[in-house]
MOPAC internal coordinates of N, CA, C and O (Angstrom, degrees):
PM7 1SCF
backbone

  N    0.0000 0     0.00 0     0.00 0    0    0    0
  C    1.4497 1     0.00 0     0.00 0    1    0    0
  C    1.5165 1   111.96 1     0.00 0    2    1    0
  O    1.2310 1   118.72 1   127.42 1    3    2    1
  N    1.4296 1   120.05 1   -52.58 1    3    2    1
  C    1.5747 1   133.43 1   174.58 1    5    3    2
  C    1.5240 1   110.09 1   -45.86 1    6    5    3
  O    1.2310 1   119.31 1   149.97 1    7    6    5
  N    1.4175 1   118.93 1   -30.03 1    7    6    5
  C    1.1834 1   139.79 1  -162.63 1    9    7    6
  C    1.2320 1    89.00 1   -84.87 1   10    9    7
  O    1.2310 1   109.47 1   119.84 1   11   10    9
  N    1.0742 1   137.35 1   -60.16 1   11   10    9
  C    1.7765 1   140.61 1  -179.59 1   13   11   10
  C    1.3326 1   130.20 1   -62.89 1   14   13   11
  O    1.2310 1   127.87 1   175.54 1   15   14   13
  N    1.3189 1   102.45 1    -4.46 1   15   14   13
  C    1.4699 1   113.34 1  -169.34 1   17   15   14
  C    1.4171 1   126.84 1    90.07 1   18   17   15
  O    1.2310 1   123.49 1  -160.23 1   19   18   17
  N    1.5276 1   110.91 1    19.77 1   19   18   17
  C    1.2673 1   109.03 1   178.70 1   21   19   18
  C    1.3034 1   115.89 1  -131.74 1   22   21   19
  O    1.2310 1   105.34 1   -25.04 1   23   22   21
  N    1.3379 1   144.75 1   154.96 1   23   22   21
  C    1.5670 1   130.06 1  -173.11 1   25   23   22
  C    1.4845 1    97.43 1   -98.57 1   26   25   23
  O    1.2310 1   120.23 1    -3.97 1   27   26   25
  N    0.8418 1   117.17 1   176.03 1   27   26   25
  C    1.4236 1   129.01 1  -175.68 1   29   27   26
  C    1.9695 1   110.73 1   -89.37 1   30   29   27
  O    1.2310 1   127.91 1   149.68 1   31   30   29
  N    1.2964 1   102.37 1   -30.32 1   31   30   29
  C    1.6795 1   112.51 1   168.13 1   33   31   30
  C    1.5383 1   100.98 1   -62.16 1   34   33   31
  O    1.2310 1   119.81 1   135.68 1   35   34   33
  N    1.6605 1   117.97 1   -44.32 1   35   34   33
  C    1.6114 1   109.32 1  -171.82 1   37   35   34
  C    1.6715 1   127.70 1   -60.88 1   38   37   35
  O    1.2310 1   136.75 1   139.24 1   39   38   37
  N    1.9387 1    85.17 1   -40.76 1   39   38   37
  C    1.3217 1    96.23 1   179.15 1   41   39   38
  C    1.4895 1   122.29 1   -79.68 1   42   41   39
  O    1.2310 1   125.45 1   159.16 1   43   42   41
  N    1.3459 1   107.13 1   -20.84 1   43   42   41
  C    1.6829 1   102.45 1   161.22 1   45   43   42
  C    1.2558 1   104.90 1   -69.16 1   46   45   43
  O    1.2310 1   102.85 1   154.45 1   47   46   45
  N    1.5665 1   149.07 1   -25.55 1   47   46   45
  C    1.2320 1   121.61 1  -144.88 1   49   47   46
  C    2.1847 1    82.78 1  -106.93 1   50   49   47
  O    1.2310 1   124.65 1   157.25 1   51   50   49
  N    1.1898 1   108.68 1   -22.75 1   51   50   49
  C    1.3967 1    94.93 1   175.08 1   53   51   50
  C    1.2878 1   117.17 1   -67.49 1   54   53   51
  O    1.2310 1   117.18 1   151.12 1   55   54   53
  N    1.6071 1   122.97 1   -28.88 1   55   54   53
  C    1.0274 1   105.72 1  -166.65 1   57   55   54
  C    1.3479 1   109.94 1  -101.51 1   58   57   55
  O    1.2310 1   119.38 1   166.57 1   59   58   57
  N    1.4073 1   118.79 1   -13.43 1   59   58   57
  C    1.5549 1   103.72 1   158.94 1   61   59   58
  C    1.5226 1   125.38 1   -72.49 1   62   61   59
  O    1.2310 1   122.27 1   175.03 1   63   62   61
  N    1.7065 1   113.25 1    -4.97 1   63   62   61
  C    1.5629 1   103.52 1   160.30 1   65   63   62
  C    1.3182 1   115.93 1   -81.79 1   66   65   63
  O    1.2310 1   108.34 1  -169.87 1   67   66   65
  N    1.2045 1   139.40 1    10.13 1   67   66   65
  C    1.5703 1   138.08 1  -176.82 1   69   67   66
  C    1.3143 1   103.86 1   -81.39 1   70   69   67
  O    1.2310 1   118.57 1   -57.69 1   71   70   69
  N    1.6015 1   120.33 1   122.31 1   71   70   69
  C    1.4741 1   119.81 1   174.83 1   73   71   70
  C    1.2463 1    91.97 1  -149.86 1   74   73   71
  O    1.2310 1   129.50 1   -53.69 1   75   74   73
  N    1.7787 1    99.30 1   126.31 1   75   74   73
  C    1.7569 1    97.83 1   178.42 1   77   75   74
  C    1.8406 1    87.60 1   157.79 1   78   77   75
  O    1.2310 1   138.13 1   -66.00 1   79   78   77
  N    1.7214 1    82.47 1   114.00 1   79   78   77
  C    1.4808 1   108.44 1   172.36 1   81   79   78
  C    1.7804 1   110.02 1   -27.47 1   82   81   79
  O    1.2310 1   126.38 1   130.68 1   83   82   81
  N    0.4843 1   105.35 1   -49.32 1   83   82   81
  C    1.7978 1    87.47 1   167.97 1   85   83   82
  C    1.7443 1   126.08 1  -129.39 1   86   85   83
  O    1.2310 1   125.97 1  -106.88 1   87   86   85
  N    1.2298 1   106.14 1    73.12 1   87   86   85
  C    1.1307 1   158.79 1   146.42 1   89   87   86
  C    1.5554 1   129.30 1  -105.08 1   90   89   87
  O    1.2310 1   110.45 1   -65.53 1   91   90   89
  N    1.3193 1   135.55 1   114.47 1   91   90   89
  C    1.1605 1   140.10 1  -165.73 1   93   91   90
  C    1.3825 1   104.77 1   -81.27 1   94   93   91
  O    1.2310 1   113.35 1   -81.59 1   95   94   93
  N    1.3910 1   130.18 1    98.41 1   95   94   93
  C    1.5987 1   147.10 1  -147.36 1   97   95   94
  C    2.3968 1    82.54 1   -68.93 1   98   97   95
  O    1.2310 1   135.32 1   -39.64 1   99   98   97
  N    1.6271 1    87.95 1   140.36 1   99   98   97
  C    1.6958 1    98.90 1  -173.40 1  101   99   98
  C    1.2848 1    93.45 1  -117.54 1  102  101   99
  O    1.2310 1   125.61 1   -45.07 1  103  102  101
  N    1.7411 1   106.82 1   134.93 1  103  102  101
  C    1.3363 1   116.33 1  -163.27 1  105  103  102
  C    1.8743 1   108.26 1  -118.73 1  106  105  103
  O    1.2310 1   133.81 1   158.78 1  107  106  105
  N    1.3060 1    90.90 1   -21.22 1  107  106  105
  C    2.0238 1   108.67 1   170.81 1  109  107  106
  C    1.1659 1   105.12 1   144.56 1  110  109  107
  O    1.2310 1   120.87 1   -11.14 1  111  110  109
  N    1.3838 1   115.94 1   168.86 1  111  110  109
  C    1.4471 1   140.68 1  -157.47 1  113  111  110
  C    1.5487 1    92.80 1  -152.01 1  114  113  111
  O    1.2310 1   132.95 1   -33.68 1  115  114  113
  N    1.9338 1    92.58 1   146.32 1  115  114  113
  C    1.0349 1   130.25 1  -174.62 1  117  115  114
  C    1.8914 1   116.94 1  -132.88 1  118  117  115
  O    1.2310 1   126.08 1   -72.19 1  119  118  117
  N    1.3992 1   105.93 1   107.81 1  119  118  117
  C    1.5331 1   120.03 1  -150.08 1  121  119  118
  C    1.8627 1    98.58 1   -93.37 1  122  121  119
  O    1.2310 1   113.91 1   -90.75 1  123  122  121
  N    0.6449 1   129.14 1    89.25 1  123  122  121
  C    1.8089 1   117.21 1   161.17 1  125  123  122
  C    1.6427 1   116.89 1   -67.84 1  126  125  123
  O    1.2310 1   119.30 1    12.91 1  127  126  125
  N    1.5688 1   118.95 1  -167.09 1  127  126  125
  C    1.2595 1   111.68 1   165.97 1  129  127  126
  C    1.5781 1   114.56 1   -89.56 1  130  129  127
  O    1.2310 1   116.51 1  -167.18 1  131  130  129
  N    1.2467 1   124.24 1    12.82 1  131  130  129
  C    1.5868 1   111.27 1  -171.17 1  133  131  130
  C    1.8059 1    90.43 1  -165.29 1  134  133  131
  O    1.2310 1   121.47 1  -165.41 1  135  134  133
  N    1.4357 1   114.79 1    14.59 1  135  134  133
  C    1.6112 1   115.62 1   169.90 1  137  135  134
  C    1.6992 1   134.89 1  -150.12 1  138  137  135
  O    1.2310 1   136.78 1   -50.63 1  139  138  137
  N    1.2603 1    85.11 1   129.37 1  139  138  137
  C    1.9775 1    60.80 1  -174.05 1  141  139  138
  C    1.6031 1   110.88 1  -114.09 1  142  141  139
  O    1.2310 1   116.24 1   -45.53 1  143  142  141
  N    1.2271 1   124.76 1   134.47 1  143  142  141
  C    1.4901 1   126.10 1   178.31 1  145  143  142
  C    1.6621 1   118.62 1  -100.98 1  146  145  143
  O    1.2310 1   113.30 1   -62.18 1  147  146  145
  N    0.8628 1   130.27 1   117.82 1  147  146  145
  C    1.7532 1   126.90 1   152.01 1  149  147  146
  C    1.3178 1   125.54 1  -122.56 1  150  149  147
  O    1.2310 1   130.53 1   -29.69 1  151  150  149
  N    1.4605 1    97.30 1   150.31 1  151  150  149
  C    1.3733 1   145.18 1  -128.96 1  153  151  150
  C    1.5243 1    92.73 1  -108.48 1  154  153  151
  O    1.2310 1   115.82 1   -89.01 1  155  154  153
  N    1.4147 1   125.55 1    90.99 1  155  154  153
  C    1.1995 1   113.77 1   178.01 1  157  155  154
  C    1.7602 1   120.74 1  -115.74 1  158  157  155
  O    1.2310 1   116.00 1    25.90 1  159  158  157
  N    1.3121 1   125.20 1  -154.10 1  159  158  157
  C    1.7543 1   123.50 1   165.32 1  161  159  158
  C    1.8280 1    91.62 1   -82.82 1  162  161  159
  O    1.2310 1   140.39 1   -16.87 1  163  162  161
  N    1.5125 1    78.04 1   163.13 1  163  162  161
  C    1.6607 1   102.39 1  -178.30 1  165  163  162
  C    1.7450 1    84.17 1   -78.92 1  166  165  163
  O    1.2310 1   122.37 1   -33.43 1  167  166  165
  N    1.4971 1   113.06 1   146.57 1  167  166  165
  C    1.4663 1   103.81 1   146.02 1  169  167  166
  C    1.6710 1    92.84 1  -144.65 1  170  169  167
  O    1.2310 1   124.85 1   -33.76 1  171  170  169
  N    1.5217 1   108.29 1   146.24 1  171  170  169
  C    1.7957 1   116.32 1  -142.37 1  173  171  170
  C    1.6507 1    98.14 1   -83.91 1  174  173  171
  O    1.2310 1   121.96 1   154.23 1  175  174  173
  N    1.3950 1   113.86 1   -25.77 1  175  174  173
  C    1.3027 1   121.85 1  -168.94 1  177  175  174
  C    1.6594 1   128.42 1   -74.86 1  178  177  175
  O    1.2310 1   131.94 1   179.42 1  179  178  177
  N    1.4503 1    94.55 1    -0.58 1  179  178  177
  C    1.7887 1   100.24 1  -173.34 1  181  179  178
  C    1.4184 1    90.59 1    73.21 1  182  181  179
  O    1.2310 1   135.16 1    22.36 1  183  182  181
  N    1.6441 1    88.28 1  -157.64 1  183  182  181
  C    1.4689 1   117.39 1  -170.55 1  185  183  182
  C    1.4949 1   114.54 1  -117.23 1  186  185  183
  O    1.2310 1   117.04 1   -20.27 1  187  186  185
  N    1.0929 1   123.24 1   159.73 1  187  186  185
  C    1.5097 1   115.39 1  -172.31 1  189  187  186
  C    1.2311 1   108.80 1   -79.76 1  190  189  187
  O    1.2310 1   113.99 1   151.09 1  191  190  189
  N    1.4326 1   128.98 1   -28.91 1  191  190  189
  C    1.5877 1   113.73 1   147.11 1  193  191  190
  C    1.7776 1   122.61 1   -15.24 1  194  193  191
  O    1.2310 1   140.50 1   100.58 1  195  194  193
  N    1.0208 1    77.84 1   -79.42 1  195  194  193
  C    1.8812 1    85.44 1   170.07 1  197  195  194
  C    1.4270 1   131.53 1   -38.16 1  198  197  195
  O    1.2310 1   131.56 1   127.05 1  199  198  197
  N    1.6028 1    95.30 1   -52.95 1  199  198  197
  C    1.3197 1   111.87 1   172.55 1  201  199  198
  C    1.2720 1   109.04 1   -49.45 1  202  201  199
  O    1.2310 1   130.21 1   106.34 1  203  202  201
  N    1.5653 1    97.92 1   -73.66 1  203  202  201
  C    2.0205 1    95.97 1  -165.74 1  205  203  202
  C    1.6984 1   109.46 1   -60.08 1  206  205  203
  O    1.2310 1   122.09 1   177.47 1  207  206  205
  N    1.5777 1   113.61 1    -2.53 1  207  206  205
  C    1.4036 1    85.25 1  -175.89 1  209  207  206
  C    1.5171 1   111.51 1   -87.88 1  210  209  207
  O    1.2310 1   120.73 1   171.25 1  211  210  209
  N    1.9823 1   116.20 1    -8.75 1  211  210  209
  C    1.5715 1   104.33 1  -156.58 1  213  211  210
  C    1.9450 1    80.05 1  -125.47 1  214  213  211
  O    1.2310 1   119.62 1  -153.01 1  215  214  213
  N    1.2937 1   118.34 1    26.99 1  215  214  213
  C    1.6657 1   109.44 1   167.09 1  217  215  214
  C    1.5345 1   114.48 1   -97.20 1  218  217  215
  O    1.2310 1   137.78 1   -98.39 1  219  218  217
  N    1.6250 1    83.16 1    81.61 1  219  218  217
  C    2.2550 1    96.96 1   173.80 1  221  219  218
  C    1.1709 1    85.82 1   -84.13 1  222  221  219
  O    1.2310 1   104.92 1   126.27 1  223  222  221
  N    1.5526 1   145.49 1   -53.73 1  223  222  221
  C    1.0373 1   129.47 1  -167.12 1  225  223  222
  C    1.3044 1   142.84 1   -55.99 1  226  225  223
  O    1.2310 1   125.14 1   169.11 1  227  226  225
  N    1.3099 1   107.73 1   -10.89 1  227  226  225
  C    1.7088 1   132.17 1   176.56 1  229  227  226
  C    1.5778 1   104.99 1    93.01 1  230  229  227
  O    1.2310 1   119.27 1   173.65 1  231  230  229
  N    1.0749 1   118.99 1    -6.35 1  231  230  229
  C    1.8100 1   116.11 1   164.35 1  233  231  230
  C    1.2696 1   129.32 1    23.86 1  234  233  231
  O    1.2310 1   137.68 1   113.37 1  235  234  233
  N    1.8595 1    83.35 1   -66.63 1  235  234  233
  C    1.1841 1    94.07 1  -155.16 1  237  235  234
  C    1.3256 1   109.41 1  -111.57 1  238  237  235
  O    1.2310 1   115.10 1  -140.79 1  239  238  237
  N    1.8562 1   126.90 1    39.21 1  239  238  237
  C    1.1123 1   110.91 1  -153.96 1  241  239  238
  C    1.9323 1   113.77 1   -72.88 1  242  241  239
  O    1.2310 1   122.44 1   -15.89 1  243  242  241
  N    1.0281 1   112.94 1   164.11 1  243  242  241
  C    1.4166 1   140.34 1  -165.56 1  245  243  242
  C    1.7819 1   111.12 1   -44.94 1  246  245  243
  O    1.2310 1   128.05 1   142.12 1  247  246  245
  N    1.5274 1   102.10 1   -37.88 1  247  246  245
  C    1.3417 1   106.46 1   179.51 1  249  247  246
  C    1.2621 1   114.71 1   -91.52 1  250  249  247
  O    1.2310 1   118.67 1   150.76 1  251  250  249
  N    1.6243 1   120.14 1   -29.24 1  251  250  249
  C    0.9600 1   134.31 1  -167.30 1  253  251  250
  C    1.8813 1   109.72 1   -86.74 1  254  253  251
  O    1.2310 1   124.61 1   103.80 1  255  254  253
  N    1.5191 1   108.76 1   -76.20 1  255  254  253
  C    1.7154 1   102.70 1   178.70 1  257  255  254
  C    1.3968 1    98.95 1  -100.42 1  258  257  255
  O    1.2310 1   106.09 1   129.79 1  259  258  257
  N    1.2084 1   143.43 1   -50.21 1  259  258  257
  C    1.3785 1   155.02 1  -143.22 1  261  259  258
  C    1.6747 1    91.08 1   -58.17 1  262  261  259
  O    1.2310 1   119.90 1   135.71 1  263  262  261
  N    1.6505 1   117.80 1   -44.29 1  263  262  261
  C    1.7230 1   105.03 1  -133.57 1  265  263  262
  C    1.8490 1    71.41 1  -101.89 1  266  265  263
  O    1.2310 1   104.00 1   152.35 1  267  266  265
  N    1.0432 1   147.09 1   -27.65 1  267  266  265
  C    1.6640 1   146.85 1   144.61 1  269  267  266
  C    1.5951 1   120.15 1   -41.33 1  270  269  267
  O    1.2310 1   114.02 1   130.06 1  271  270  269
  N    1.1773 1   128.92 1   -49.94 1  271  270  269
  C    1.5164 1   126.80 1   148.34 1  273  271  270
  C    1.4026 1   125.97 1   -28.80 1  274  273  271
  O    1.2310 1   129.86 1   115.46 1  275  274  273
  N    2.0721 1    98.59 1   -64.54 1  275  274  273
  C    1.4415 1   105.42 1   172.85 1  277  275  274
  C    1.6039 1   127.73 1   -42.43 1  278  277  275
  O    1.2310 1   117.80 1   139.98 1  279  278  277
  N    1.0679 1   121.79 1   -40.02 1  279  278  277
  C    1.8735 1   155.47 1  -139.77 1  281  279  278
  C    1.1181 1   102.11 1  -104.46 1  282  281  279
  O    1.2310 1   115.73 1   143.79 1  283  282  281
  N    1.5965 1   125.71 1   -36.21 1  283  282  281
  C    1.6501 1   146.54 1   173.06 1  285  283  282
  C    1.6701 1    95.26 1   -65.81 1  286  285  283
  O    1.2310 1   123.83 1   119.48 1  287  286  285
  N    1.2948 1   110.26 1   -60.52 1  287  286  285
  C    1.4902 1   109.17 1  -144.16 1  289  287  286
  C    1.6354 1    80.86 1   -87.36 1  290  289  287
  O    1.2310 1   104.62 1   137.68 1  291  290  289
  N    1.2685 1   146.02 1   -42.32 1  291  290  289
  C    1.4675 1   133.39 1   180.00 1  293  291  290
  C    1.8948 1    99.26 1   -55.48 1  294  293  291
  O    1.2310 1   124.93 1   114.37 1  295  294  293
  N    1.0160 1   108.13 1   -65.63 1  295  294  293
  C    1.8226 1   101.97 1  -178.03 1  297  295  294
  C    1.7447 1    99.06 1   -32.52 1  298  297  295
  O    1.2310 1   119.02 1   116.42 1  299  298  297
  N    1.4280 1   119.47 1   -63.58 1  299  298  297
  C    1.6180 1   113.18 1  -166.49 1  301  299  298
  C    1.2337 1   107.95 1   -43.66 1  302  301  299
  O    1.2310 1   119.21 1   112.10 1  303  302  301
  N    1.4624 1   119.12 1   -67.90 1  303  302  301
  C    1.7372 1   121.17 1   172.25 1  305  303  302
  C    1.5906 1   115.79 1   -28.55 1  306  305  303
  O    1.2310 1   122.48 1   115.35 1  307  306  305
  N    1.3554 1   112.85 1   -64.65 1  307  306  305
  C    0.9882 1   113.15 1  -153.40 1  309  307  306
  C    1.5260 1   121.84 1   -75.03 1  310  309  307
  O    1.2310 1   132.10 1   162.52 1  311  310  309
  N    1.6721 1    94.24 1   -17.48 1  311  310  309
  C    1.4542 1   107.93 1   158.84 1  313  311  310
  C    1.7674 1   115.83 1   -82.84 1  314  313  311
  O    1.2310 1   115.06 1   161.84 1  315  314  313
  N    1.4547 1   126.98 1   -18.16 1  315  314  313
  C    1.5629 1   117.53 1   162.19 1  317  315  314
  C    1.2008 1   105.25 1   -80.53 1  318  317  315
  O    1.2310 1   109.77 1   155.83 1  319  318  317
  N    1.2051 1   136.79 1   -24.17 1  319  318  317
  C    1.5042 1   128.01 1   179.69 1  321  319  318
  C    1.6766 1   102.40 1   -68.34 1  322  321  319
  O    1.2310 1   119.34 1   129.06 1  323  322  321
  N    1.1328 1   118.87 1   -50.94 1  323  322  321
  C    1.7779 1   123.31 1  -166.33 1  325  323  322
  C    1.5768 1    94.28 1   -61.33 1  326  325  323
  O    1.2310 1   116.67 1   177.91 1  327  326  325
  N    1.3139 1   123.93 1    -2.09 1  327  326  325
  C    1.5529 1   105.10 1  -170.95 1  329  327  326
  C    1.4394 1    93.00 1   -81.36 1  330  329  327
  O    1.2310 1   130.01 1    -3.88 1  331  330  329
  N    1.5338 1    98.30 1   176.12 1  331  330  329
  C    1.6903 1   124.71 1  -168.92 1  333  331  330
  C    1.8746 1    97.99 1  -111.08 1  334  333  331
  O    1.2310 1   110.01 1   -87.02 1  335  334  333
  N    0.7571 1   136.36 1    92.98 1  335  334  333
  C    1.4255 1   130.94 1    26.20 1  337  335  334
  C    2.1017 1    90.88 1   -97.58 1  338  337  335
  O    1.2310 1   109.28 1    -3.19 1  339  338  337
  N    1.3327 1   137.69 1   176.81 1  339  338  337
  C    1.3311 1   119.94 1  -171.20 1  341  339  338
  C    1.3888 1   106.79 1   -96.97 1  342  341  339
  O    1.2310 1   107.93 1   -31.76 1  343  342  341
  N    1.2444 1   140.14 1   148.24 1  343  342  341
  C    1.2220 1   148.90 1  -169.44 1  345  343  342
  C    1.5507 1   101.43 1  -110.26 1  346  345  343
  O    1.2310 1   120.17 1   -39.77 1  347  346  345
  N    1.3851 1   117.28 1   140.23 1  347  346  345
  C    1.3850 1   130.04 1   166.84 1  349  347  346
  C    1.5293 1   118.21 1  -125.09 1  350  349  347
  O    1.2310 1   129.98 1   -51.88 1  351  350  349
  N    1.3374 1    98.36 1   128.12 1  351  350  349
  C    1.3147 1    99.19 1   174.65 1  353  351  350
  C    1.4780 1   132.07 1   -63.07 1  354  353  351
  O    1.2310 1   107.16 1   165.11 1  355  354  353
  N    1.1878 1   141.53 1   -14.89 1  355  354  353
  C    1.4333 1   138.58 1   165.51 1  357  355  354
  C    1.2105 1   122.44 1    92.81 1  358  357  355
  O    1.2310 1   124.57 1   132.77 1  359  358  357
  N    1.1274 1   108.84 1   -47.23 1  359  358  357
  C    1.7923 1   146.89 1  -172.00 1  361  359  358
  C    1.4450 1   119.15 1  -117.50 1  362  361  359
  O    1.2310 1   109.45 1  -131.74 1  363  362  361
  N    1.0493 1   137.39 1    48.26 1  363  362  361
  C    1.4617 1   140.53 1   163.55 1  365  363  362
  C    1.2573 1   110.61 1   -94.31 1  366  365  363
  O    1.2310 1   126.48 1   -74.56 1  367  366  365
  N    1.3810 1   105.14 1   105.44 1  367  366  365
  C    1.4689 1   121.94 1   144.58 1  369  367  366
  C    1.1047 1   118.41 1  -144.08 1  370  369  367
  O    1.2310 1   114.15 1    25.76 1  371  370  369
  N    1.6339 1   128.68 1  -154.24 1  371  370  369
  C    1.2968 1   131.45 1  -151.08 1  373  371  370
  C    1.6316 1   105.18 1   -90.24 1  374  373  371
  O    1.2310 1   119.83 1   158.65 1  375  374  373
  N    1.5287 1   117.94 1   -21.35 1  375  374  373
  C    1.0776 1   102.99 1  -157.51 1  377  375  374
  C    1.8511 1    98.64 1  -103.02 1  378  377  375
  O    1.2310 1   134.38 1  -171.94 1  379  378  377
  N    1.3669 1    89.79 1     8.06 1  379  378  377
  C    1.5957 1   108.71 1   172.22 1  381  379  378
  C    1.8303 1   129.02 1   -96.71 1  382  381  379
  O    1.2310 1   132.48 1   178.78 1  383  382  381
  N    1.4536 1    93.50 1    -1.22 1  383  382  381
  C    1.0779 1    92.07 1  -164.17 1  385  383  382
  C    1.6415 1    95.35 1  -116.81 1  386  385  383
  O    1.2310 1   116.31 1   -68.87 1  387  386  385
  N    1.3939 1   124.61 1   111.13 1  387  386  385
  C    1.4226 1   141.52 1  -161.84 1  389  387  386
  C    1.7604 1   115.90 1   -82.68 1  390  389  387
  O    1.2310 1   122.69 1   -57.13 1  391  390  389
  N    1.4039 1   112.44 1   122.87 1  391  390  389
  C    1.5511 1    96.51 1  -171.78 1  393  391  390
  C    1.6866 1   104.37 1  -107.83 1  394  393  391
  O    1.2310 1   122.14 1   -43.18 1  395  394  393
  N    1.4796 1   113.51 1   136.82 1  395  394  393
  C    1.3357 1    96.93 1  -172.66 1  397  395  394
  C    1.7579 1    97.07 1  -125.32 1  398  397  395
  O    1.2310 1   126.18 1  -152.77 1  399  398  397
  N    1.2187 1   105.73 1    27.23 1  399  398  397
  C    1.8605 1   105.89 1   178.66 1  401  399  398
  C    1.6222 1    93.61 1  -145.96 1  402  401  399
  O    1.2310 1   120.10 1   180.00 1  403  402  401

């Protein structure tokens, strides 16, 4: 994180201001010298990584959960972007993006 330009006090304190239904609620972090852990809500569903890799069954089709997933994870952004100063996540992808319904 220090490496990026951020201290590790900032990025805890940003991410415990994040509140917003799809946002993965941050509960604390745990810093080593070569690791960093956080501490978030349970959500039961994994990640859509997961998802899309074991949906033979069609689950998740596109109109049905997929194009509601998409729409979830644009609301989260678009609510860290609207922040003052705006926050970006760095790391968005699939196996980042947590399903809890």
């Amino acid at each position: 994180t220090e490496k990026k330009g951020i201290s590790k006090e900032n990025l805890v304190s940003i991410l415990k201001s994040l509140r917003h239904t799809n946002v993965v609620q941050f509960l604390g972090a745990f810093f080593s010298a070569d690791r960093i852990a956080l501490l978030t809500e349970f959500l039961p569903r994994g990640d859509l990584h997961r998802l899309l890799g074991r949906d033979t069954s069609g689950q998740l089709g596109w109109y049905r959960r997929g194009r509601a997933v998409a729409l979830d994870v644009v609301r989260g952004i678009v609510y860290m972007h609207s922040r003052k100063p705006p926050v970006a996540h760095m790391d968005l992808k699939p196996a980042n993006c947590l399903l809890g319904r």
